[in-house]
N, C-alpha and C positions, 0 to 999 in steps of 0.2 A: 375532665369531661369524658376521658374513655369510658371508665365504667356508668357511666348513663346508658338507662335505656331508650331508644328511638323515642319514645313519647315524651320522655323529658327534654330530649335534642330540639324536639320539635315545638313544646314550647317555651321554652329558651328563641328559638330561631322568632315566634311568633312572640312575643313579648318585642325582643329588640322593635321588630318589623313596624307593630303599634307604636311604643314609640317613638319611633321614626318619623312615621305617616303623624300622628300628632301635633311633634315637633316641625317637622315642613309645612303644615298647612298652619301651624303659629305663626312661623316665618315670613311665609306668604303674606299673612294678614298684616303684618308687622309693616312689610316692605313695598306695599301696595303704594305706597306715595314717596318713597324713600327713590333717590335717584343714587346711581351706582355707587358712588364714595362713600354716601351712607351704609349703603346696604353691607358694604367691605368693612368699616369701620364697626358699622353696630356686632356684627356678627364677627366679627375678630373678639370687642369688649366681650361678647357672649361665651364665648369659648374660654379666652380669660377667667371670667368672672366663676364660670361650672368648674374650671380648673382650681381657682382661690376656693373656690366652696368645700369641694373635695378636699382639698389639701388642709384646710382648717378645722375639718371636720375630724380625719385622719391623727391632726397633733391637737384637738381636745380630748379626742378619745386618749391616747398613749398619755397625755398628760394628767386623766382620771384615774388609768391604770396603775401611773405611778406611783399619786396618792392613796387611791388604796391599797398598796404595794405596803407604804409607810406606815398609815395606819392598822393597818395588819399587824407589820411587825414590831410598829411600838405601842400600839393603842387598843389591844387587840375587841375593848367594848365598846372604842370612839368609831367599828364601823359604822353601824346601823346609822348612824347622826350623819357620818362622812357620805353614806348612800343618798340619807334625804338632802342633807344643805350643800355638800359641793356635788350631788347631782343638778338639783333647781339651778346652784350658778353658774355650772355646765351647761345645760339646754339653754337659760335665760341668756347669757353672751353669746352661743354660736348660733341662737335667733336674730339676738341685737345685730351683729357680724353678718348673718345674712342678710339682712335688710338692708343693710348699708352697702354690701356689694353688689344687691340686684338694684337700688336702688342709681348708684354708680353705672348699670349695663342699662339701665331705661336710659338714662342723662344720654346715653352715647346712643344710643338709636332716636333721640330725638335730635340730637347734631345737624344742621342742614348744611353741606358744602354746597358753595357757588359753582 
């Protein structure tokens, strides 16, 4: 970030800020009927769950890297096929994966402690 100039500083600064101000008035809206244990719990799963996202996101990517790593060096005309069918089974699983873990961060904000 040093060699940025002020105006990219700035929005960098103004992006975060948006979504910030987004994500809290989501929150808000979320936890309008949620009593405290919930609100602690959901938003614990929440953090979790953007942390499993990332993190899955992260070891699909390196594990396409790999194989095109492979196919390169032994396949060197099986890329173009390896770009189109284990890219689709790339996106189509870390879809499927995301569904099921935001799917999982809903389950927990609907939780109701006594």
């Amino acid at each position: 970030m040093k060699d940025m100039k002020w105006t990219e500083h700035l929005s960098v600064i103004s992006s975060a800020a948006s979504i910030t101000g987004v994500s809290l008035v989501w929150l808000q809206a979320l936890t309008k009927e949620a009593n405290f244990m919930t609100a602690i719990f959901g938003g614990v799963a929440s953090v979790v769950g953007a942390l499993f996202s990332i993190g899955s996101l992260v070891v699909a990517i390196q594990l396409f890297a790999l194989g095109h790593r492979y196919f390169r060096s032994r396949f060197p005309g099986a890329v173009p096929a390896y770009w189109l069918f284990g890219g689709a089974v790339t996106i189509w699983a870390e879809f499927l994966l995301q569904v099921v873990i935001w799917w999982f961060v809903k389950d927990a904000w609907a939780t109701r402690f006594s």
